[in-house]
C-alpha positions in Angstrom: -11.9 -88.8 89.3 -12.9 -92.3 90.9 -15.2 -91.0 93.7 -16.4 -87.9 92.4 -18.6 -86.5 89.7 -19.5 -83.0 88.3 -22.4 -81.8 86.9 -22.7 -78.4 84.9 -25.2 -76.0 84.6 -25.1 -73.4 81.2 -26.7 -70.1 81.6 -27.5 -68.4 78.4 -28.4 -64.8 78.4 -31.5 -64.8 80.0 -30.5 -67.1 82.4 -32.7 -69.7 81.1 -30.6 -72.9 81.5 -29.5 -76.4 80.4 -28.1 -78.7 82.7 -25.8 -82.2 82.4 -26.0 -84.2 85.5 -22.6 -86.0 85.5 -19.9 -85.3 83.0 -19.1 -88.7 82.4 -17.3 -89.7 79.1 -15.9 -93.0 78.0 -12.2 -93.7 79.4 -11.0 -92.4 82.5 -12.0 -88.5 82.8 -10.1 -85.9 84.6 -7.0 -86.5 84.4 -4.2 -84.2 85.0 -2.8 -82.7 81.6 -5.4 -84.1 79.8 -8.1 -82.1 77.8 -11.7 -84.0 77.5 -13.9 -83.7 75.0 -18.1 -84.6 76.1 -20.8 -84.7 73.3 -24.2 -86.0 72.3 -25.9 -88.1 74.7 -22.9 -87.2 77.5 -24.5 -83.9 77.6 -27.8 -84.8 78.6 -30.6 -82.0 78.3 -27.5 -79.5 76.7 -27.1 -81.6 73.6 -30.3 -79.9 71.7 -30.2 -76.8 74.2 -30.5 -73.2 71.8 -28.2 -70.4 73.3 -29.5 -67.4 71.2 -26.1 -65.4 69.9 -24.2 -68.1 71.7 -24.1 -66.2 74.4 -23.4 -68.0 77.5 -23.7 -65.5 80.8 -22.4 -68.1 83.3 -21.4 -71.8 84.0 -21.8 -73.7 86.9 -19.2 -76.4 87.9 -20.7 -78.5 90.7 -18.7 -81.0 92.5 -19.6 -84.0 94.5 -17.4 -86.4 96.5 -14.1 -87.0 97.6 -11.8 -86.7 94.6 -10.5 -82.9 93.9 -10.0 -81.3 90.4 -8.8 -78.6 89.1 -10.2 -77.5 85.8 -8.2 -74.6 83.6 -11.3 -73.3 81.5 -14.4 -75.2 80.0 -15.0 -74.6 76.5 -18.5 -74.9 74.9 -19.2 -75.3 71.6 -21.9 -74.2 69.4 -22.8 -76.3 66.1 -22.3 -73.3 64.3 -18.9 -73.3 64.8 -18.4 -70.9 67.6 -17.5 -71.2 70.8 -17.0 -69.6 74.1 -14.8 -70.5 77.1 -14.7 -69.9 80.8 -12.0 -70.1 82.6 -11.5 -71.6 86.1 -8.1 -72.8 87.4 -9.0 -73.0 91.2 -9.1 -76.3 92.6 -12.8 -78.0 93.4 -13.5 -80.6 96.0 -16.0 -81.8 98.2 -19.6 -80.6 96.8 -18.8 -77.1 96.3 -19.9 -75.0 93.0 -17.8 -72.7 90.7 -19.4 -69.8 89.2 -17.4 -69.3 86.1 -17.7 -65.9 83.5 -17.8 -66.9 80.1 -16.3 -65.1 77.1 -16.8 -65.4 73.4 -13.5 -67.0 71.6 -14.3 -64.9 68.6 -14.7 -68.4 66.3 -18.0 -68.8 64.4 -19.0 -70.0 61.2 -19.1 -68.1 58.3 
């Protein structure tokens, strides 16, 4: 996306929240077929953010500008080894938000 950014907002379950102002990784980001992979610094006040049980209640996808995207699922992961993901697959645009459920992938470290 040239002339747009996103910015995401994680929700544990208190809906105390984390929040990375622009998804913005090295290379060109966003591009159909491709899977992208943020981290460290890239997720701004999310890189140190503790999500008791892992437990992410919601996501927030926000969009800003004029180049659309349409996002299958976001996966987070935990440094424990598990994970969840939220699935999306509606297109986003403009500067509206996506609420996405998320759901445990079952993967943790043992």
């Amino acid at each position: 996306m040239t002339f747009a950014s996103v910015s995401v907002t994680i929700y544990d379950k208190e809906f105390s929240s984390c929040h990375i102002s622009e998804l913005d990784g090295a290379g060109n980001d966003f591009e159909a077929g491709d899977t992208n992979v943020f981290e460290g610094s890239e997720l701004d006040e999310c890189e140190r953010y503790y999500v008791a049980d892992n437990v992410v209640s919601m996501l927030r996808l926000q969009h800003s500008g004029l180049d659309g995207w349409k996002p299958e699922y976001v996966r987070v992961r935990f440094d424990d080894g598990g994970s969840v993901t939220c699935p999306d697959g509606e297109f986003i645009d403009g500067d509206e938000i996506h609420d996405l459920s998320c759901a445990s992938d079952g993967r943790s470290a043992s």
